[in-house]
Every structure is written in C-alpha cells, then in structure tokens.
C-alpha positions as CSV (number, residue, x, y, z in Angstrom):
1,X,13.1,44.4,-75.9
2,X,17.0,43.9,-76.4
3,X,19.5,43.9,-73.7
4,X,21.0,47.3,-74.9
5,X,17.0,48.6,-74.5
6,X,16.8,46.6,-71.1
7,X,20.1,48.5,-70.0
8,X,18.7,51.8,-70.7
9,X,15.3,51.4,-69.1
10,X,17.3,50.1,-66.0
11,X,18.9,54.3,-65.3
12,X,15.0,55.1,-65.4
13,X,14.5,53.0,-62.0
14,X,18.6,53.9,-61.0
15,X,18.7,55.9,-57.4
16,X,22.4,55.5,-57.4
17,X,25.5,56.8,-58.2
18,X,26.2,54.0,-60.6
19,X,26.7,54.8,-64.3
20,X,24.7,51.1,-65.1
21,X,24.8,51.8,-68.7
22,X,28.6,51.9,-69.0
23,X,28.7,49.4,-66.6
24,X,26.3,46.6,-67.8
25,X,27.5,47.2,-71.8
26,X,30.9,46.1,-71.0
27,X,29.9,43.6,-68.7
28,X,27.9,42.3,-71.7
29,X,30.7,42.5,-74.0
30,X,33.1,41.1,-71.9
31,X,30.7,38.1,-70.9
32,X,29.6,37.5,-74.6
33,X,33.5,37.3,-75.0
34,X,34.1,34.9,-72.6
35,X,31.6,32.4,-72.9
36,X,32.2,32.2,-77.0
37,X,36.4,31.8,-76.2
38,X,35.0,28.9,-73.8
39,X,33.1,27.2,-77.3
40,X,29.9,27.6,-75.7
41,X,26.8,29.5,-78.1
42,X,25.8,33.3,-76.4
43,X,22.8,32.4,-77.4
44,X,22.3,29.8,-75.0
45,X,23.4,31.9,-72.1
46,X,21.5,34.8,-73.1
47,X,19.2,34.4,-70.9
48,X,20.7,34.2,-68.1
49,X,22.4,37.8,-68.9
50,X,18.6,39.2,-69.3
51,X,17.3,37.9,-65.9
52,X,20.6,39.1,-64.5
53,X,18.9,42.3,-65.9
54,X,15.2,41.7,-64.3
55,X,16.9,41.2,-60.6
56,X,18.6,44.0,-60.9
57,X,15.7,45.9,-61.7
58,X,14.0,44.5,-58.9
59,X,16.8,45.6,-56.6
60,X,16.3,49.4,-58.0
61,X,12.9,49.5,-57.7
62,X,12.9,47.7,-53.7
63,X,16.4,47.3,-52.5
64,X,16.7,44.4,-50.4
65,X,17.6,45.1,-46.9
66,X,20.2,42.3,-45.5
67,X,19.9,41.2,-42.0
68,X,23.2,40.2,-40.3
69,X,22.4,37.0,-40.8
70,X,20.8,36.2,-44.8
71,X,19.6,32.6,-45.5
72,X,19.5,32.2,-49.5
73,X,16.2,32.6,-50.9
74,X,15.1,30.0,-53.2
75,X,11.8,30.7,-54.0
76,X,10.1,32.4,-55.4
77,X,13.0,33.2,-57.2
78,X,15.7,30.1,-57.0
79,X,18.6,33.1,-56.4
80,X,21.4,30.1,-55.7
81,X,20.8,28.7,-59.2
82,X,21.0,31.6,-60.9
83,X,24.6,32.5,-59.7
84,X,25.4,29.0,-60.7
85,X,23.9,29.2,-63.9
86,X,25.6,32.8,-64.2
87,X,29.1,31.5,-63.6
88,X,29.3,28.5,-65.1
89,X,29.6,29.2,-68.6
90,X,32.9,31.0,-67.3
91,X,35.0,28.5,-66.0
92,X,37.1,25.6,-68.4
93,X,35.7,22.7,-65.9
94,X,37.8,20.2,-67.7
95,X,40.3,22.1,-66.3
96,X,39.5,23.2,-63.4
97,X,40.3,21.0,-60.4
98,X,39.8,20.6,-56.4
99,X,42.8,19.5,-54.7
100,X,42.5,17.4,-51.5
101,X,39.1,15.8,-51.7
102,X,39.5,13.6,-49.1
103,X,39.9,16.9,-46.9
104,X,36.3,17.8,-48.0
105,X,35.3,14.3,-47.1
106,X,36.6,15.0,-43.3
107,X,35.1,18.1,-43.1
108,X,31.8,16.4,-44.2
109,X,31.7,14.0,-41.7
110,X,32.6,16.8,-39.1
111,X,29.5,18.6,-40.1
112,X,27.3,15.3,-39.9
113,X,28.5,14.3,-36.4
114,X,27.6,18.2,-35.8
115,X,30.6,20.3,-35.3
116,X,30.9,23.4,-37.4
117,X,33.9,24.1,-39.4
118,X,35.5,27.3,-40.5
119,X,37.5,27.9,-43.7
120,X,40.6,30.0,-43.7
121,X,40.8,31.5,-47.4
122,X,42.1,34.2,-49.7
123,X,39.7,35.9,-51.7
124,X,39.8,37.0,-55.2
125,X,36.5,38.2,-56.9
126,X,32.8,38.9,-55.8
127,X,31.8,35.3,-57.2
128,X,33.9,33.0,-54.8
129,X,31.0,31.3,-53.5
130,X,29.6,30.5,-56.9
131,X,32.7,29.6,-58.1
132,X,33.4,27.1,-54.7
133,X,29.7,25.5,-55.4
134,X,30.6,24.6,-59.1
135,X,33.8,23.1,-58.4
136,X,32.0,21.3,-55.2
137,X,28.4,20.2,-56.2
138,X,29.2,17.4,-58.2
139,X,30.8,15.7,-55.2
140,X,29.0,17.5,-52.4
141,X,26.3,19.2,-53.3
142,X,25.1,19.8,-49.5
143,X,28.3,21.5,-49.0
144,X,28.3,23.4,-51.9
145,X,24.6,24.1,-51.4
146,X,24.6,25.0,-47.2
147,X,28.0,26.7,-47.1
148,X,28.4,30.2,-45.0
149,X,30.5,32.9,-45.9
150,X,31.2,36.5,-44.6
151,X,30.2,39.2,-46.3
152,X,31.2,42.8,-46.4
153,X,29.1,45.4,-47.4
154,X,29.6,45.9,-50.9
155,X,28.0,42.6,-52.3
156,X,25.2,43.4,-50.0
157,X,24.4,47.1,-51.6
158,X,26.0,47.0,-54.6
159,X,23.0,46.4,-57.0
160,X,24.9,44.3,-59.4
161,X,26.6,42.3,-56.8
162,X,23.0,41.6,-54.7
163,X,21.2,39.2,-57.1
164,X,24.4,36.7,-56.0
165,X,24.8,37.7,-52.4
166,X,20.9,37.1,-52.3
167,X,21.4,33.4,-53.4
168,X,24.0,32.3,-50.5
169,X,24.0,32.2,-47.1
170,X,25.7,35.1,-45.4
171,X,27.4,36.4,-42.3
172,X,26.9,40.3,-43.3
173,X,29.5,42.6,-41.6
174,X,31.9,46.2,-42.5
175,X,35.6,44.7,-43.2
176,X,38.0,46.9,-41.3
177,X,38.9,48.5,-44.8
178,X,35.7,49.8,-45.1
179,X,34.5,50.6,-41.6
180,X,35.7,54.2,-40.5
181,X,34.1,55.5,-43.8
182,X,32.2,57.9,-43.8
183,X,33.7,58.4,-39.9
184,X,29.9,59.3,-39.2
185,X,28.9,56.2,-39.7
186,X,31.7,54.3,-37.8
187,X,29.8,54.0,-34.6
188,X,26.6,52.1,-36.3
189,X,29.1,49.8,-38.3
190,X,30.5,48.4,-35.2
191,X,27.0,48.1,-33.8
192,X,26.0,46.0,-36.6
193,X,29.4,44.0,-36.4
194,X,28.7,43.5,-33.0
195,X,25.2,41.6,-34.3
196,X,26.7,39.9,-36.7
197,X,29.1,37.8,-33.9
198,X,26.1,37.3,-31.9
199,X,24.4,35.9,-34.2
200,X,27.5,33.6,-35.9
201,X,27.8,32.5,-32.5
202,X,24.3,31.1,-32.1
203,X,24.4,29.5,-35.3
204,X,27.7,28.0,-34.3
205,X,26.0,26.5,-30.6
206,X,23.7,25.0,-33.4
207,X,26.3,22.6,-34.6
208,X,26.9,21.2,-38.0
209,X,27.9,24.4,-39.6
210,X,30.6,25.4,-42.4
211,X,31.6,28.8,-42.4
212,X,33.9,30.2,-44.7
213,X,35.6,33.6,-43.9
214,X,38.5,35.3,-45.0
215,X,40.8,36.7,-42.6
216,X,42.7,39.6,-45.1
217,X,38.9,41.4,-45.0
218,X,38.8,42.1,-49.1
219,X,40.3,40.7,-52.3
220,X,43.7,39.4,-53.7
221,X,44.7,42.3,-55.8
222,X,48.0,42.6,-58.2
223,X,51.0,44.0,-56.9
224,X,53.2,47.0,-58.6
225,X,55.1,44.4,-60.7
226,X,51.4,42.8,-62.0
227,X,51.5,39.4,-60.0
228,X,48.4,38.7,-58.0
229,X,49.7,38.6,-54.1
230,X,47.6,37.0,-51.6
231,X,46.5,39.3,-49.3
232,X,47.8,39.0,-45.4
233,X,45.0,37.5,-42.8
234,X,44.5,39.7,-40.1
235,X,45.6,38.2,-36.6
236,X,42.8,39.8,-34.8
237,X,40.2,38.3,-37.4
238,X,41.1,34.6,-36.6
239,X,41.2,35.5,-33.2
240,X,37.6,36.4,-32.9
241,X,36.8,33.4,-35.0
242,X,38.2,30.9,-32.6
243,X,37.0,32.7,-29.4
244,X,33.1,32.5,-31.3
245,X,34.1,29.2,-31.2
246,X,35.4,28.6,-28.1
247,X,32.0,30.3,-26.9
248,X,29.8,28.2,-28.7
249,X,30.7,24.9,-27.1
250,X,30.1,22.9,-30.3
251,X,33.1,21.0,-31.5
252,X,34.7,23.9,-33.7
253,X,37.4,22.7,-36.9
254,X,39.8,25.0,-38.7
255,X,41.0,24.0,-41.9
256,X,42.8,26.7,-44.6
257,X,41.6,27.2,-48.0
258,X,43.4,27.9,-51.2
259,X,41.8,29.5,-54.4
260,X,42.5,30.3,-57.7
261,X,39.6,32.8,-59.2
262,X,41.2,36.0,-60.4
263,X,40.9,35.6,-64.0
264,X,36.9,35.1,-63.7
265,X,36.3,38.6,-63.2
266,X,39.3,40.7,-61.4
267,X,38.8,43.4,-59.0
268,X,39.6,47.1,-59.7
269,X,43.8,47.1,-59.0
270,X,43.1,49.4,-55.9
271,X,40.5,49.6,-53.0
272,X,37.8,51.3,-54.2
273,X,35.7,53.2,-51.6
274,X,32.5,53.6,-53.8
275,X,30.2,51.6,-55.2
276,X,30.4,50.7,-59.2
277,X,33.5,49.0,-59.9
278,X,33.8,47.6,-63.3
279,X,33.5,44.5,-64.4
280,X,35.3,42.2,-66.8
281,X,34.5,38.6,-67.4
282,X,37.0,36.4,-68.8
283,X,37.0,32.5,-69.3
284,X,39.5,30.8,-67.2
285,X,39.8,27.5,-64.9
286,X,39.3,27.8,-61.2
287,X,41.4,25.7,-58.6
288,X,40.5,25.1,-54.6
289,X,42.8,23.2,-52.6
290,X,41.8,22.1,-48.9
291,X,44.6,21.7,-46.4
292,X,45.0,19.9,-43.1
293,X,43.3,21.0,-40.0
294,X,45.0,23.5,-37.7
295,X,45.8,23.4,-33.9
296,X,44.9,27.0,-33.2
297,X,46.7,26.6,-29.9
298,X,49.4,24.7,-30.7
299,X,51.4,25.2,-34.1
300,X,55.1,25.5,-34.8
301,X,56.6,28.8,-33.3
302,X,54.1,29.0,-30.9
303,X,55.7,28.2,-27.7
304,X,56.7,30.9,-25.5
305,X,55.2,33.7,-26.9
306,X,52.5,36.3,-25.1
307,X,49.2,36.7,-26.4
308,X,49.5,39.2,-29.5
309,X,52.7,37.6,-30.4
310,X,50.8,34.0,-30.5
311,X,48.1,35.8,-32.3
312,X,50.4,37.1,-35.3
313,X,52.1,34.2,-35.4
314,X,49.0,32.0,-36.2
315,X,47.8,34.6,-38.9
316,X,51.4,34.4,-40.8
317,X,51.5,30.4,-39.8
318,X,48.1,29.6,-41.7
319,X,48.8,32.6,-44.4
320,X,51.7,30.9,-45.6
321,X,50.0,27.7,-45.8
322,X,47.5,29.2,-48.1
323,X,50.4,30.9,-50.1
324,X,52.0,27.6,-50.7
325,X,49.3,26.1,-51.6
326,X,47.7,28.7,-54.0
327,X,51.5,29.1,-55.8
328,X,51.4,25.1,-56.0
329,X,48.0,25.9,-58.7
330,X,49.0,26.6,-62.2
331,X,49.2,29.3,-63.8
C-alpha cells in the first residue's frame, strides 16, 4: 500500500473534524520537498513518513489520553526516536549551531548536584523539543533526552501533533489563549491547570530537573509587515514558575533561551482555535542560544517597585534578553 492509499484508509478510522487527506498530501509534498533541497534521498526517509502514518492510525483508532504529567514512552514503541528521526532530515546541521555551550555545561552540573532548572524561551513550531534534542544530543544527550517542557492542549489532541508530544516528557496544561473556549469548559481547564502545578511542583521537590516553558503561552508568529516577532512572556506566567519554585525547596535556576525554528514548519499566521492547522515543511538551519542565569529578585529596574510592577518588569527584563539574543541568530 502507498502513502496516498495509507492517507485515504486513515479518513475510514478519522472521528474528527480534520480533513487528514488534504492535510497529510501536502505535508507529504512539502516534506518530500524539503528533505531532497537538503541533498538527502526521499527514499531513505520514507519510512519514517509511513510510520508517521501507522501512529497516527493508532491515535484514531484509541486516542491517547494525557495525564498532567506524560513521561515519554519508549517502548514498545521508541516515540522519542521517531520525532528525532522525523525532524532531522529537516534541518542543514552544518549549519545549524548552539550558542553558549558552556551555559549548557552549568546547567548540567546544576542538575547533577540536584537542583532543577527552568528555561525561559520563545516558541516557534510544534517540533521545538525535537529540534532542541538534535542540536543538543551530540553534546548532551541526557539533556536532550530527560528535558521537560509545557505543553498546551493542542499537541496533546491534535492527532498529527500526538505521535511527537507522545515521545517527550510533558507538563500538559490550557495556555491562557486557549482556556475560556468553549466558556463551558473554562471551569474544568482551570481544574486541570491547577493539577498540572501540583504535580510540577512535586517533580520540582524531586530535584535534578530541567523544565523548559515558555512564558508568551503559544508560538512566534509574523507580524503585518511579514517579520517573525517574538512573542511577549506573560508576567504572571514566570511568576507562578518561581513561586513552584520557591515552594519546592530544591535549589531552583532560571536561565533564558533563544531559538530559531520558524522555517522548519511555521504556524498558521493567526491563532487558530480548532484543530487541523496546516502544515508545511521546509529545510532550514535551527539556532539555540543559552544566556546567563537570572536573579528573579533582583535585576536592573527592579528596585522600588510594588509587586505587579516587579512582576512586569521581570517579564519585559528576560523578554528582551531573549529578543537580543534571537535577532543576534542569522537570518
């Protein structure tokens, strides 16, 4: 059976409101695109692209139900290696670069002494984490490997997005975009946020943990004028990051993150409130660039300020730092 075949017995087992043959045929064509601009054979990556197609299936038939907390499942399935193995005919690794390595070695020997660290990023397309682990697992694979990140809902429903989310560790919560829709459902979204920091803050009293969030709740997305603009962080979501870490009373690190994934496979140009957004894989380099820790209490402009005013200021004071640092990549 072909892919096109494979695609069209995939809207027999379909309970959503997905059009998955659209969808999945320019997915293809746009994948079989950007691996051959990236002198690599399709045919070697071919099938990768048809198991791609059997977890899907495997989604429609029994979707998987995400806990607040998910720990990637390796077996029997190895669903970590085949995001890596998805993504990394995409990327121009000679390229490709990670800027401030001997951050990463910090942060590694934060984790080994067991403190937890948490990563203050923009975020550009569904496959951050894949793309972080590639750039990462050649010079720490544990990292790469073990990493948390927080998750909204639609990589954990979406059926095309869960064969990737099922492969990483997750923190699984409704971004604030998303959250009062439908409004009847409001009320068991918070519940289930209110889970979620529960639970990151026992696995923070654990110790040894890297979590990477990031604070704008959704994707960098291009402006009216066609630049990508990296999105604002929310003060109040780095606030309750550094009181679950206050709470936990495990030595707690912030450090910002930088990175440069658009091209991979960019978002729709608006928030979309349904599931099914398109999808177009390109070829492109990725960059990540770590940057010092931050004093969450004590940073320039904060002195005299009240409590929200301290709070905004830290958003815009570690926003900027990721702003510089991601116009500093090339473009």
């Amino acid at each position: 059976m072909n892919y096109l075949e494979k695609i069209k017995k995939l809207e027999s087992f379909n309970r959503t409101s997905i059009d998955l043959t659209a969808t999945l045929r320019q997915f293809h064509s746009t994948y079989k695109e950007a691996i051959e601009s990236n002198g690599l054979k399709i045919e070697d990556f071919e099938p990768v692209f048809d198991q791609f197609l059997n977890l899907i299936e495997i989604q429609l038939k029994d979707p998987y139900s995400f806990e607040s907390f998910h720990e990637a499942l390796r077996t029997p399935i190895d669903y970590y290696q085949f995001g890596i193995d998805f993504i990394t005919p995409l990327i121009i690794l000679e390229d490709s670069k990670v800027l401030n390595l001997n951050i990463v070695d910090e942060i590694e020997q934060h984790l080994k002494n067991g403190e937890n660290v948490i990563l203050l990023a923009n975020h550009q397309i569904e496959p951050d984490p894949q793309a972080i682990s590639i750039l990462l697992e050649k010079t720490h694979p544990k990292l790469a490997e073990e990493m948390i990140f927080v998750a909204g809902h639609r990589v954990t429903t979406d059926p095309l997005s869960v064969p990737f989310s099922l492969g990483r560790n997750l923190l699984c919560i409704y971004s604030k975009k998303h959250i009062s829709t439908p409004p009847e459902k409001t009320l068991e979204k918070q519940q289930h946020n209110q889970r979620t920091m529960m639970r990151m803050k026992e696995i923070l009293m654990m110790g040894g943990k890297c979590i990477y969030v990031a604070p704008s709740g959704g994707r960098d997305r291009l402006n009216s004028e066609g630049v990508i603009e990296v999105s604002k962080f929310d003060p109040q979501s780095i606030e309750m990051f550094s009181l679950m870490a206050k709470q936990s009373k495990k030595p707690t690190h912030f450090y910002p993150l930088a990175l440069s994934t658009y091209n991979l496979l960019p978002p729709p140009h608006s928030i979309e409130k349904n599931l099914g957004e398109e999808r177009h894989a390109k070829c492109a380099p990725v960059y990540l660039m770590f940057n010092h820790e931050i004093d969450m209490e004590q940073f320039p402009g904060s002195m005299g300020l009240d409590k929200k005013e301290k709070r905004e200021k830290r958003a815009e004071y570690i926003w900027n730092i990721v702003l510089n640092d991601y116009q500093n990549f090339p473009k």
